[in-house]
C-alpha positions as protocol buffer text, in pm:
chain_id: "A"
residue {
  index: 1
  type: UNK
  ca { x: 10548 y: 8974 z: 8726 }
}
residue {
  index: 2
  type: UNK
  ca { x: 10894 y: 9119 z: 8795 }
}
residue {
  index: 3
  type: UNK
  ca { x: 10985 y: 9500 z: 8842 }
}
residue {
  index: 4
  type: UNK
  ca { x: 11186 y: 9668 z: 8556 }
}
residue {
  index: 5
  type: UNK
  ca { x: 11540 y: 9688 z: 8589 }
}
residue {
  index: 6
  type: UNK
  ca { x: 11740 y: 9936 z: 8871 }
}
residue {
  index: 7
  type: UNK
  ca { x: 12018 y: 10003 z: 9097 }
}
residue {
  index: 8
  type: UNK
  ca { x: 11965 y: 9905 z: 9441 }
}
residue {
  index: 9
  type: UNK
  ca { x: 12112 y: 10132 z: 9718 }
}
residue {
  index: 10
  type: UNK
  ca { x: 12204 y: 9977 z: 10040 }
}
residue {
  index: 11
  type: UNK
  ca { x: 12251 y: 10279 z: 10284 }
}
residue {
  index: 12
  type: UNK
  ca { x: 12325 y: 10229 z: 10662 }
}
residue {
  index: 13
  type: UNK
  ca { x: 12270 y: 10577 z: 10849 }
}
residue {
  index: 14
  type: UNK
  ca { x: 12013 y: 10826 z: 10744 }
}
residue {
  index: 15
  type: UNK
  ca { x: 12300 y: 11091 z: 10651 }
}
residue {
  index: 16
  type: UNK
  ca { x: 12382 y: 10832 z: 10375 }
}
residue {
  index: 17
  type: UNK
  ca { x: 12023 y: 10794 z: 10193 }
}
residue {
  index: 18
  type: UNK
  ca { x: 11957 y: 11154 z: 10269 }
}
residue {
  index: 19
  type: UNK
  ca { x: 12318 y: 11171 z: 10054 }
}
residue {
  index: 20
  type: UNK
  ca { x: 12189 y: 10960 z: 9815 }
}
residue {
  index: 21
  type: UNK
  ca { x: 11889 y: 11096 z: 9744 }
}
residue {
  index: 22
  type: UNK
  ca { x: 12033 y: 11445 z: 9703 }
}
residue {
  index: 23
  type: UNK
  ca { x: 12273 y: 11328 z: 9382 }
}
residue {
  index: 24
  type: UNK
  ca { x: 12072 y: 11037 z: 9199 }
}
residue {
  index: 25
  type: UNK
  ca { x: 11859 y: 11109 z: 8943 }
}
residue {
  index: 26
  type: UNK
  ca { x: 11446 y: 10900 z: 8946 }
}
residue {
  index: 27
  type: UNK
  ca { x: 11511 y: 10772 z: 9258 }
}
residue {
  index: 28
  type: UNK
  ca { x: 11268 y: 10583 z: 9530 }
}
residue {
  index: 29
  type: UNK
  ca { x: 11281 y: 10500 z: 9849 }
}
residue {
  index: 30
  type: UNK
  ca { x: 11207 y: 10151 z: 9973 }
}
residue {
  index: 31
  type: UNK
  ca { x: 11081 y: 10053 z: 10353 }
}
residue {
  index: 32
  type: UNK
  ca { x: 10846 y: 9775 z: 10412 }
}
residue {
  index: 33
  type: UNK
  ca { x: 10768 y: 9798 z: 10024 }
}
residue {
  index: 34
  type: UNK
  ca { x: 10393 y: 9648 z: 10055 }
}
residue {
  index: 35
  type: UNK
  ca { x: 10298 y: 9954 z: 9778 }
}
residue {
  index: 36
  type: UNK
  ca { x: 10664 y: 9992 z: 9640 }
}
residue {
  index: 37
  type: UNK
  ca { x: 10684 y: 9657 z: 9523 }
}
residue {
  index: 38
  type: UNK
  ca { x: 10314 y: 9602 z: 9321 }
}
residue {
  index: 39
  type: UNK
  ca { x: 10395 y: 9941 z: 9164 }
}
residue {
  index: 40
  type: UNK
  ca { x: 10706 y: 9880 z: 9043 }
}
residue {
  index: 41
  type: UNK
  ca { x: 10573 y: 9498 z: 8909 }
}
residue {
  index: 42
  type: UNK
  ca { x: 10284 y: 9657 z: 8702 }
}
residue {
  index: 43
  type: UNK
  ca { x: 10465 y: 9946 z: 8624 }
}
residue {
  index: 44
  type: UNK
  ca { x: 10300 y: 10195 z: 8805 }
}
residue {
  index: 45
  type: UNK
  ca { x: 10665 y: 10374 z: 8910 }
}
residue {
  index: 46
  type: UNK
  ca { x: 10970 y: 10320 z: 8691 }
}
residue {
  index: 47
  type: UNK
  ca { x: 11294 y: 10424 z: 8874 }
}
residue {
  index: 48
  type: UNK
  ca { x: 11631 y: 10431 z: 8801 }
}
residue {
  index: 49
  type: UNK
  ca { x: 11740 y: 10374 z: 9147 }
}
residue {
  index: 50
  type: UNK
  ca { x: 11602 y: 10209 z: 9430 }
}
residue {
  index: 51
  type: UNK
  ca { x: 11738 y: 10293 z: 9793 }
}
residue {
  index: 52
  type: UNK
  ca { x: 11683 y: 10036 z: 10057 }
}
residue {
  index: 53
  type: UNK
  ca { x: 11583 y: 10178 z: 10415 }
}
residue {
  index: 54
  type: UNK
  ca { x: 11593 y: 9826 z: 10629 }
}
residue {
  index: 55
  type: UNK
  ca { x: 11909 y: 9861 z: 10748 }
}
residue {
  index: 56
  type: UNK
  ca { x: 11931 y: 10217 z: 10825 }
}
residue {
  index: 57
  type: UNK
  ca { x: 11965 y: 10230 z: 11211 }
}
residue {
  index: 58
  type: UNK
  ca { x: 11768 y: 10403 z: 11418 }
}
residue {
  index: 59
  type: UNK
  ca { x: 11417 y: 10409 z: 11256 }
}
residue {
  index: 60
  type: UNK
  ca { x: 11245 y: 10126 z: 11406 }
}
residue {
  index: 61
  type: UNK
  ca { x: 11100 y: 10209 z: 11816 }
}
residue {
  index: 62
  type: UNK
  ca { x: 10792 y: 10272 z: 11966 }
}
residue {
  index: 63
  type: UNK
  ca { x: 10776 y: 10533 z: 12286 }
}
residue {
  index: 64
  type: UNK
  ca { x: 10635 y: 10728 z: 12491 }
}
residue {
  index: 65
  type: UNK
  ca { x: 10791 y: 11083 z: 12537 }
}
residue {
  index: 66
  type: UNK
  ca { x: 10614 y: 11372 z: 12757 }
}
residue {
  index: 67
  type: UNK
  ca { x: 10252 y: 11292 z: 12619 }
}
residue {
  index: 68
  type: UNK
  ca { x: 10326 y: 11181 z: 12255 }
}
residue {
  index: 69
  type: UNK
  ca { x: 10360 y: 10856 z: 12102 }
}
residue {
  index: 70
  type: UNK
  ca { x: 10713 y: 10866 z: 11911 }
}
residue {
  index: 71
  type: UNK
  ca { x: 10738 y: 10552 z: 11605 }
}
residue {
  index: 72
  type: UNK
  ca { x: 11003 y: 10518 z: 11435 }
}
residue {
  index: 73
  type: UNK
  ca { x: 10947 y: 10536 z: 11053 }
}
residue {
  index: 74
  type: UNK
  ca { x: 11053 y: 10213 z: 10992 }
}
residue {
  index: 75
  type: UNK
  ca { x: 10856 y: 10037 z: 11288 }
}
residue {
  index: 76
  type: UNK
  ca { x: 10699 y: 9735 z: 11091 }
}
residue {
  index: 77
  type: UNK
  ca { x: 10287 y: 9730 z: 11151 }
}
residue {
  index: 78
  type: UNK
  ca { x: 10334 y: 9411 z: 11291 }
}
residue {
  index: 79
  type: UNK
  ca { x: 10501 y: 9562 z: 11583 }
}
residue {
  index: 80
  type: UNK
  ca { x: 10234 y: 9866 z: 11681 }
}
residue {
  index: 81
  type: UNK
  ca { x: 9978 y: 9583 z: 11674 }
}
residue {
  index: 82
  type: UNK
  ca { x: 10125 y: 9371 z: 11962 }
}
residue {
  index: 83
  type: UNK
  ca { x: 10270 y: 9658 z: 12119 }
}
residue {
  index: 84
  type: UNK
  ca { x: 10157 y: 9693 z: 12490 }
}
residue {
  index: 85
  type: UNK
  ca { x: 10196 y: 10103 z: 12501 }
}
residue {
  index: 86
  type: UNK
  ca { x: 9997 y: 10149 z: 12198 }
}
residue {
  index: 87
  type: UNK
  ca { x: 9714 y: 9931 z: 12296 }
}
residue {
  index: 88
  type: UNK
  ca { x: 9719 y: 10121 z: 12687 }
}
residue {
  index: 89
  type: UNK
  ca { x: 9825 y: 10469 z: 12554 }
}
residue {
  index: 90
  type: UNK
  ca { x: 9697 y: 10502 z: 12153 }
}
residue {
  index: 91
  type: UNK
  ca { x: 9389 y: 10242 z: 12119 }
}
residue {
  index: 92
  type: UNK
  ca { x: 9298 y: 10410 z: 11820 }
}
residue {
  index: 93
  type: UNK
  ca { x: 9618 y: 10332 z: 11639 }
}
residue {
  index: 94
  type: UNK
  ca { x: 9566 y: 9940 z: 11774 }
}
residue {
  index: 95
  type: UNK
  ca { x: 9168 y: 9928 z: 11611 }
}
residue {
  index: 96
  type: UNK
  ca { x: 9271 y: 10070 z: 11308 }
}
residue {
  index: 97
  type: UNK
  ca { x: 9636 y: 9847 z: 11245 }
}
residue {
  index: 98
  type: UNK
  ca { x: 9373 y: 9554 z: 11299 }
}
residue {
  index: 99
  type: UNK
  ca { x: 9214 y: 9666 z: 10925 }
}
residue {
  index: 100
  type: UNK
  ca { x: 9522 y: 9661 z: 10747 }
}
residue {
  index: 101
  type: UNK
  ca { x: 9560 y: 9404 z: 10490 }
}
residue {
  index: 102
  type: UNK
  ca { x: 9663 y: 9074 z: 10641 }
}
residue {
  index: 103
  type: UNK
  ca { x: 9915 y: 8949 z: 10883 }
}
residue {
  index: 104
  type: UNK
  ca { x: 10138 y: 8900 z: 10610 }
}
residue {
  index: 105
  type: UNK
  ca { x: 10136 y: 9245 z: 10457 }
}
residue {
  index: 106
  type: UNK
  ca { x: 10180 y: 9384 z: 10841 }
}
residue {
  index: 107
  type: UNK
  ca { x: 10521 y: 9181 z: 10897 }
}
residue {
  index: 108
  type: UNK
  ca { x: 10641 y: 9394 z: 10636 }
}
residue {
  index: 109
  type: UNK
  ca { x: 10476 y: 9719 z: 10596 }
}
residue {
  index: 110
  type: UNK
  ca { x: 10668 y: 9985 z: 10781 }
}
residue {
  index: 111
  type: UNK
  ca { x: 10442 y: 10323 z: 10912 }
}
residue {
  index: 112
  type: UNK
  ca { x: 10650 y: 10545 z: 10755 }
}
residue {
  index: 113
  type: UNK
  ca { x: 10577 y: 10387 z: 10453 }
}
residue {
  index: 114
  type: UNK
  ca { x: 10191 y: 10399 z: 10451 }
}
residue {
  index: 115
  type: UNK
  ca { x: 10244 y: 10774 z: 10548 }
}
residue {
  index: 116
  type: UNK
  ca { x: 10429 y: 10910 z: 10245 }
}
residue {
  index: 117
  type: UNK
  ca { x: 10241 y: 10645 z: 10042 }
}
residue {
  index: 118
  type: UNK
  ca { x: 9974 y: 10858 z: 10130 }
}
residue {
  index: 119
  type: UNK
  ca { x: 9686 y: 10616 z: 10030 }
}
residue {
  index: 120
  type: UNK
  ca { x: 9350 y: 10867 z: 10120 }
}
residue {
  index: 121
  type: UNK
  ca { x: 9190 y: 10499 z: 10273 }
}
residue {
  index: 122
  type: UNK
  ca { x: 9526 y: 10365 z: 10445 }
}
residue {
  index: 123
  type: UNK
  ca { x: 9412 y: 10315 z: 10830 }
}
residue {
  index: 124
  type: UNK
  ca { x: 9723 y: 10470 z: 10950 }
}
residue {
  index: 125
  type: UNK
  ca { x: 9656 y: 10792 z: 10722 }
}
residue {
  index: 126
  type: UNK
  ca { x: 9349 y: 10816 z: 10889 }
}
residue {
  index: 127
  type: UNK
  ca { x: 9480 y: 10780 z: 11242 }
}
residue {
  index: 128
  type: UNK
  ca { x: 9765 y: 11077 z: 11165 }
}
residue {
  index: 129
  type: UNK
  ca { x: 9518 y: 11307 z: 11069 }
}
residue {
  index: 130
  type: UNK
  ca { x: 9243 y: 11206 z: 11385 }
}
residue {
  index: 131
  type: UNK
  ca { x: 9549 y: 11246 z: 11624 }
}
residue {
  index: 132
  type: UNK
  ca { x: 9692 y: 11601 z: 11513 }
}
residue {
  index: 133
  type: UNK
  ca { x: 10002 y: 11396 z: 11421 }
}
residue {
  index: 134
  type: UNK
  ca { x: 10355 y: 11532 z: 11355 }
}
residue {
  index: 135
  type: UNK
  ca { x: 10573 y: 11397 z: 11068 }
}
residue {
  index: 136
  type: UNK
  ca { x: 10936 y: 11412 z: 11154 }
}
residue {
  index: 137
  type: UNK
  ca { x: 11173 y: 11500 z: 10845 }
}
residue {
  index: 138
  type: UNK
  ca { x: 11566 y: 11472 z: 10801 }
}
residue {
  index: 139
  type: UNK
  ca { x: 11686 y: 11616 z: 10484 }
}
residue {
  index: 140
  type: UNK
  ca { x: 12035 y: 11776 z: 10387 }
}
residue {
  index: 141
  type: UNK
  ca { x: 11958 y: 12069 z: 10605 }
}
residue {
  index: 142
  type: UNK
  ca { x: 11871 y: 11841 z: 10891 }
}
residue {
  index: 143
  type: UNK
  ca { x: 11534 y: 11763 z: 11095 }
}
residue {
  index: 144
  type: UNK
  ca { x: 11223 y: 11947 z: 11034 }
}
residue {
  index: 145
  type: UNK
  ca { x: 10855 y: 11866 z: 11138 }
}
residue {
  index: 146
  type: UNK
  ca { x: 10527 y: 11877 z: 10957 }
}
residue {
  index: 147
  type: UNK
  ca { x: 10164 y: 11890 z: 11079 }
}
residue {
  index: 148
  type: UNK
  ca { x: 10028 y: 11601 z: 10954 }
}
residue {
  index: 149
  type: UNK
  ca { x: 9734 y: 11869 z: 10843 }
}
residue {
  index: 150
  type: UNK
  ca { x: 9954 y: 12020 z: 10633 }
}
residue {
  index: 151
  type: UNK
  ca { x: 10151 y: 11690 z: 10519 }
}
residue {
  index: 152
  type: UNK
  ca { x: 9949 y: 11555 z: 10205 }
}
residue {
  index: 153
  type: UNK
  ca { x: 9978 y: 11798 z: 9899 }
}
residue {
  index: 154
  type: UNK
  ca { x: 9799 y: 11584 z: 9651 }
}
residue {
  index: 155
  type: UNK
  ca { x: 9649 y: 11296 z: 9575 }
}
residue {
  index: 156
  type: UNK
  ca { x: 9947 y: 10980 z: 9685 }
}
residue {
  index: 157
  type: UNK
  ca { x: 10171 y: 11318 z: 9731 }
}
residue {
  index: 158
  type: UNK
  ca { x: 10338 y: 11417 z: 10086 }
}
residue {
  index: 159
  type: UNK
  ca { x: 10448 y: 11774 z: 10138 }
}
residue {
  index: 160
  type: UNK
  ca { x: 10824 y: 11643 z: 10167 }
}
residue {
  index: 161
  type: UNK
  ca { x: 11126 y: 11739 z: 9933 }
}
residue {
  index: 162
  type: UNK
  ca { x: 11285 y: 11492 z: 9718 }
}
residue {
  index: 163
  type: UNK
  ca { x: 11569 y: 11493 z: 9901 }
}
residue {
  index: 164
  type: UNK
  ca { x: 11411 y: 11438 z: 10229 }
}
residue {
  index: 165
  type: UNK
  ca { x: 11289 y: 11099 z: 10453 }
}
residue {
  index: 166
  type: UNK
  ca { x: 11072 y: 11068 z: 10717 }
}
residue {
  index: 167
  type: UNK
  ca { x: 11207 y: 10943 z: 10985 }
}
residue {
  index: 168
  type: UNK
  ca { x: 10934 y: 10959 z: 11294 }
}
residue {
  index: 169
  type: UNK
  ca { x: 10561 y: 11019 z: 11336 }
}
residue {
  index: 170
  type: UNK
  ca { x: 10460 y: 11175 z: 11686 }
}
residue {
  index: 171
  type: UNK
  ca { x: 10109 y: 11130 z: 11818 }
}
residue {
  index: 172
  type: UNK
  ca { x: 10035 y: 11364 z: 12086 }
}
residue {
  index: 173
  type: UNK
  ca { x: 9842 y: 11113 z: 12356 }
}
residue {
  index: 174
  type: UNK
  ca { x: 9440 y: 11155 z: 12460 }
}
residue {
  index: 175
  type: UNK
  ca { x: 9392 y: 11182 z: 12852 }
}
residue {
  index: 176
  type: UNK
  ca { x: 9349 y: 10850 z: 13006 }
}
residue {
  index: 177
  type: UNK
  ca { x: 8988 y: 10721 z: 13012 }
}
residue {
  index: 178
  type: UNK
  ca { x: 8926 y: 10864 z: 12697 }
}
residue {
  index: 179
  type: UNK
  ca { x: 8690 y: 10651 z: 12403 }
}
residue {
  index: 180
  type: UNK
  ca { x: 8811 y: 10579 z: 12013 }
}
residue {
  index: 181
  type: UNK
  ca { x: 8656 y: 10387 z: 11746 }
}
residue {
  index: 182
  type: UNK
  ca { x: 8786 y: 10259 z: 11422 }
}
residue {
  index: 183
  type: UNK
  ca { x: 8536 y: 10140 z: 11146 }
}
residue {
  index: 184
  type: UNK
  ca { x: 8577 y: 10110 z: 10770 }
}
residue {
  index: 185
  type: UNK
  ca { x: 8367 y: 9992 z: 10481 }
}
residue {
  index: 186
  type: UNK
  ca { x: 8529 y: 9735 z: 10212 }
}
residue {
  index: 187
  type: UNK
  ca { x: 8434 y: 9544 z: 9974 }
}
residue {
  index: 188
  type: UNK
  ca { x: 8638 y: 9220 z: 10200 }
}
residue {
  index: 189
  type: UNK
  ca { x: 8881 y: 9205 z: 10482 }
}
residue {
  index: 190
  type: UNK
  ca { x: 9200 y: 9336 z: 10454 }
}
residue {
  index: 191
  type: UNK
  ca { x: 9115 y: 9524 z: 10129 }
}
residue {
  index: 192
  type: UNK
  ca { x: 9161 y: 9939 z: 10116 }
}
residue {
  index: 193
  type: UNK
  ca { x: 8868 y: 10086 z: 10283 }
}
residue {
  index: 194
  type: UNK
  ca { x: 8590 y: 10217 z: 10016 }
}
residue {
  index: 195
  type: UNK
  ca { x: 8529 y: 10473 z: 10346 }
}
residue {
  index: 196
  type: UNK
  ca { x: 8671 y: 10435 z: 10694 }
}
residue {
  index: 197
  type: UNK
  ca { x: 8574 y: 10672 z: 11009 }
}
residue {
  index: 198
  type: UNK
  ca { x: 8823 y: 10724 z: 11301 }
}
residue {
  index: 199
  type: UNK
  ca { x: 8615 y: 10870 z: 11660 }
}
residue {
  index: 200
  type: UNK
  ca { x: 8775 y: 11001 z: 11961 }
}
residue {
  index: 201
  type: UNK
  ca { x: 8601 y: 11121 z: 12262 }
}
residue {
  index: 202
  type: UNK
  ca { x: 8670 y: 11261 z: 12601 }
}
residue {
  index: 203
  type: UNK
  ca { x: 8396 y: 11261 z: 12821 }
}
residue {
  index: 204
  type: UNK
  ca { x: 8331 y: 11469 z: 13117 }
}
residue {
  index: 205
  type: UNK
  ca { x: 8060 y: 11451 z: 13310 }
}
residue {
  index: 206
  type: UNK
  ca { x: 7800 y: 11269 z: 13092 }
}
residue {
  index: 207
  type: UNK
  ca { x: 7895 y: 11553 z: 12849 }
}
residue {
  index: 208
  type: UNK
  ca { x: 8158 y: 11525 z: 12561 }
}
residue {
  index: 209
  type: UNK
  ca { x: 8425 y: 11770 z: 12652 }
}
residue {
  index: 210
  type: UNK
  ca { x: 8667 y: 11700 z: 12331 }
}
residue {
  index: 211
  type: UNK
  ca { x: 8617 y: 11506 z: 12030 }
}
residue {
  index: 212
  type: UNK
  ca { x: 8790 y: 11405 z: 11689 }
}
residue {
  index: 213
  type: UNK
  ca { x: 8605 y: 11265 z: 11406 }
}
residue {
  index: 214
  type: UNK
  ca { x: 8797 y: 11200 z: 11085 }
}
residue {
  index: 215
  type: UNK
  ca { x: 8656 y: 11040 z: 10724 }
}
residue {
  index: 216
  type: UNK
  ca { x: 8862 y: 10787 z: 10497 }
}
residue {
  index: 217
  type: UNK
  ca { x: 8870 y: 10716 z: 10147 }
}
residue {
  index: 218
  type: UNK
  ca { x: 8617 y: 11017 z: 10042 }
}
residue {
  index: 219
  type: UNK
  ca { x: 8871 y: 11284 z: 9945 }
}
residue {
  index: 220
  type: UNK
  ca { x: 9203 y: 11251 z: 9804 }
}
residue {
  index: 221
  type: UNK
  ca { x: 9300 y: 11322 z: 10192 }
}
residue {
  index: 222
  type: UNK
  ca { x: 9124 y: 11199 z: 10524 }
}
residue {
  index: 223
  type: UNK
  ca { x: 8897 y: 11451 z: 10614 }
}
residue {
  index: 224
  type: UNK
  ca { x: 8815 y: 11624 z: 10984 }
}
residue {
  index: 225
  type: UNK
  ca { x: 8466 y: 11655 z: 10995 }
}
residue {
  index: 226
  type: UNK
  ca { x: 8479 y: 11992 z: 11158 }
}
residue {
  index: 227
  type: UNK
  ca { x: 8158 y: 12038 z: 11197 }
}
residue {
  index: 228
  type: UNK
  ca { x: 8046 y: 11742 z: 11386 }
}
residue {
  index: 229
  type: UNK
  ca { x: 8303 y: 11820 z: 11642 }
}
residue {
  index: 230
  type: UNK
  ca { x: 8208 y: 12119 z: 11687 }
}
residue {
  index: 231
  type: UNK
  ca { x: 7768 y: 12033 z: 11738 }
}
residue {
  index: 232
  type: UNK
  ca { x: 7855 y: 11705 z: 11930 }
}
residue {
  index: 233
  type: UNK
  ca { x: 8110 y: 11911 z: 12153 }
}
residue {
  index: 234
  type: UNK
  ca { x: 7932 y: 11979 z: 12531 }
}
residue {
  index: 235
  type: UNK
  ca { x: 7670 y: 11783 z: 12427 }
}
residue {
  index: 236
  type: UNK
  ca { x: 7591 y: 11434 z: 12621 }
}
residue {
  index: 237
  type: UNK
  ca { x: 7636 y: 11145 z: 12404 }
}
residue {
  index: 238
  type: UNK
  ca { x: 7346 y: 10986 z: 12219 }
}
residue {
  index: 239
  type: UNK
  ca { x: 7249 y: 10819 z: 11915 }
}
residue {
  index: 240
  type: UNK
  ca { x: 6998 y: 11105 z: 11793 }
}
residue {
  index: 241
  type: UNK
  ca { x: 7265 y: 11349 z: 11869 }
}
residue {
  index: 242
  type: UNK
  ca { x: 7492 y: 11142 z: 11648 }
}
residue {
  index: 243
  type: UNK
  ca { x: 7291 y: 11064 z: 11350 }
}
residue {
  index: 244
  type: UNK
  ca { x: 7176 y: 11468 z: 11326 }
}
residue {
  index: 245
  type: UNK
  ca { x: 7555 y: 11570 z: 11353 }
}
residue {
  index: 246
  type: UNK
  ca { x: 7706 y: 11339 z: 11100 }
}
residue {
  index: 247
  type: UNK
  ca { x: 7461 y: 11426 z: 10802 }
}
residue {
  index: 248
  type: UNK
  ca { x: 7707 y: 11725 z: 10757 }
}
residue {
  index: 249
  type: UNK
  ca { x: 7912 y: 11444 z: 10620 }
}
residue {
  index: 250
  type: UNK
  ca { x: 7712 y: 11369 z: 10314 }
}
residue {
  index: 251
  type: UNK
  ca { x: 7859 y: 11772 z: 10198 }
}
residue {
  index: 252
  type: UNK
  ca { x: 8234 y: 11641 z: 10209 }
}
residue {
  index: 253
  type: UNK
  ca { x: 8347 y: 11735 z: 9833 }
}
residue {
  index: 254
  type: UNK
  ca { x: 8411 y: 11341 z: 9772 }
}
residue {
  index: 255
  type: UNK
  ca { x: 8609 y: 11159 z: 9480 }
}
residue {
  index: 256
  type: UNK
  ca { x: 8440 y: 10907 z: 9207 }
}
residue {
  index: 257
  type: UNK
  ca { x: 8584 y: 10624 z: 9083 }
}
residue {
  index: 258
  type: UNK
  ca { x: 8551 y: 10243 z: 8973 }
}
residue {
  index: 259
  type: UNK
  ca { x: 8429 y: 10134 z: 9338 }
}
residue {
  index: 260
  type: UNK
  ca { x: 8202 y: 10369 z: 9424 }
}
residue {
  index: 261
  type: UNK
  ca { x: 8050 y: 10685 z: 9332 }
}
residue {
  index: 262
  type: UNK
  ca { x: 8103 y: 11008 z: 9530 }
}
residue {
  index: 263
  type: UNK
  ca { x: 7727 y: 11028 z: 9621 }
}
residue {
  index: 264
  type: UNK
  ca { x: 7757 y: 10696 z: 9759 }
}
residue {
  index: 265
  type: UNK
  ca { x: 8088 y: 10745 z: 9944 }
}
residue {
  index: 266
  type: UNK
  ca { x: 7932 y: 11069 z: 10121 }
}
residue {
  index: 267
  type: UNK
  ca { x: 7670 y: 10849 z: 10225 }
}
residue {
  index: 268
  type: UNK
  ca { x: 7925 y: 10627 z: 10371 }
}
residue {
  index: 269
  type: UNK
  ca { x: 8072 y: 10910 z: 10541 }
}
residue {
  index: 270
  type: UNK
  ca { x: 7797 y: 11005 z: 10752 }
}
residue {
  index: 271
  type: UNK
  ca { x: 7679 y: 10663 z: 10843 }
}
residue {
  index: 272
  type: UNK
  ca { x: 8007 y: 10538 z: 10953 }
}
residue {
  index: 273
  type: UNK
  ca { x: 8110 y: 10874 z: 11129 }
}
residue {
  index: 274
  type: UNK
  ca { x: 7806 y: 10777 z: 11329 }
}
residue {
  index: 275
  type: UNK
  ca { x: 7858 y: 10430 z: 11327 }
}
residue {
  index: 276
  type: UNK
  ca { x: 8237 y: 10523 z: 11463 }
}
residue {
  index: 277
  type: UNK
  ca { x: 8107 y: 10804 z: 11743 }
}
residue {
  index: 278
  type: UNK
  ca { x: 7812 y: 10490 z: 11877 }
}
residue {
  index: 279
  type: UNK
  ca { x: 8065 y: 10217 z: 11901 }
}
residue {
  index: 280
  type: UNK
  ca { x: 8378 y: 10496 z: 12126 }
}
residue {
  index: 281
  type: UNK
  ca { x: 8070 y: 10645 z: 12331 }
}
residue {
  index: 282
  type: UNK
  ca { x: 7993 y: 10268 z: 12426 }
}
residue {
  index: 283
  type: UNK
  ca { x: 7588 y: 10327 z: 12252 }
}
residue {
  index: 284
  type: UNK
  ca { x: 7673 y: 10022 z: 11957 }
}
residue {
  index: 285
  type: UNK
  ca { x: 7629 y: 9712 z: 12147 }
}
residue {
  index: 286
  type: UNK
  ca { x: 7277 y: 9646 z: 12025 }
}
residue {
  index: 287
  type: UNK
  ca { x: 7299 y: 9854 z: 11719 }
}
residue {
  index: 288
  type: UNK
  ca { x: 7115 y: 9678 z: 11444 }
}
residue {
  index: 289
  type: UNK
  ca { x: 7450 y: 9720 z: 11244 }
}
residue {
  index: 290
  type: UNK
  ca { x: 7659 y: 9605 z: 11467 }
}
residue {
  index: 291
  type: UNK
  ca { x: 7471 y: 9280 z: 11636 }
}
residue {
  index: 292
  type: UNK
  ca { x: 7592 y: 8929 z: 11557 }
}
residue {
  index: 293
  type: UNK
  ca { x: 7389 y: 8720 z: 11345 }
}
């Protein structure tokens, strides 16, 4: 299949696809363009003009800056999955890049891109919200930050202008020591998750002292399961404790669609939010669901 007809934008600085956005009419941007590009071929998105982001300069880094993991928007996946600081400072963000699609589809596919795509079972959309992430926006009227709580508006929707591009996600960093788990459910490997859970735990101790336990693919956003947090929170880790906690899941107002119901997705929700806390708290080694056969 080939994409309907356009005008392709070549922009080199920010200031000049910021300028472009701001005077052409049905316009989209394009990064790593592993969504972009099957959308446009089945005719999904039909724009007038397209407005390439690879050579922009300046998007593309990975670092650390007083606590928080700074990535460039246009930092291909490839490159947070063989980075060295994200696999010492942000293992999270290295279990979860591991999901995504296949090598090929990670040579290409930018994290900026997977943010404002905005998938509700994209790994990375997950990770944002576990992480209290930070979207960093230029626009016309310059730079401007988002809570990644408050950056989806819809389903596939971020909370950005039209005129506006993201150019940076910040991560603010766990304490060192600290325990994260990644696991999805999907129908085969490098498919979207049907449900993914993201765990993070600090443990102080023998007693959790902080945790973050977010749910993929249910709602039309990742979801923080609030509650769990909150019962599992000065408790000492354990597999009862988990299992009682993460029923709250099966409440999560959850979507329907052709691959699974929302019944069975908030069933999904509260066994892999347990799965998740088992496997960061170190309790999943001999888990029935999690032993090699």
């Amino acid at each position: 299949m080939k994409p309907p007809p356009f005008q392709y934008h070549d922009p080199k600085t920010v200031a000049e696809a910021v300028g472009l956005l701001g005077t052409l009419d049905n316009a989209k941007l394009l990064a790593g363009g592993q969504s972009l590009m099957p959308m446009l071929n089945m005719r999904f998105v039909l724009p007038d003009h397209v407005i390439d982001l690879n050579r922009v300069d300046g998007l593309s880094y990975i670092k650390e800056n007083g606590g928080t993991l700074e990535i460039g928007a246009m930092t291909r996946q490839r490159d947070v999955e063989f980075s060295d600081l994200v696999r010492a400072k942000c293992p999270l963000l290295h279990q979860a890049i591991m999901h995504i699609g296949h090598r090929q589809t990670r040579n290409r596919g930018t994290i900026g891109g997977s943010l404002c795509h905005l998938d509700p079972a994209a790994e990375l959309v997950s990770v944002a919200m576990a992480m209290d992430a930070t979207v960093v926006v230029s626009g016309p009227n310059g730079q401007r930050e988002i809570k990644f709580a408050d950056f989806p508006a819809g389903y596939l929707t971020p909370s950005i202008e039209l005129n506006e591009i993201v150019t940076a996600v910040r991560l603010p960093l766990w304490p060192a020591g600290h325990k994260s788990a990644f696991v999805e459910f999907s129908r085969r490997h490098g498919d979207f998750a049907i449900v993914s859970a993201a765990a993070l735990l600090a443990i102080d101790g023998g007693k959790i002292a902080r945790a973050s336990v977010t749910i993929g693919g249910v709602a039309v956003a990742p979801v923080r399961a609030t509650d769990v947090e909150k019962q599992i929170t000065g408790q000492a880790p354990s597999s009862d404790l988990f299992r009682k906690a993460c029923e709250s899941c099966r409440s999560i107002e959850a979507m329907s669609d052709i691959h699974a119901s929302a019944d069975y997705r908030q069933h999904l929700a509260a066994v892999l939010s347990r799965r998740a806390l088992e496997k960061a708290a170190g309790l999943a080694e001999n888990a029935p669901w999690n032993r090699k056969h």
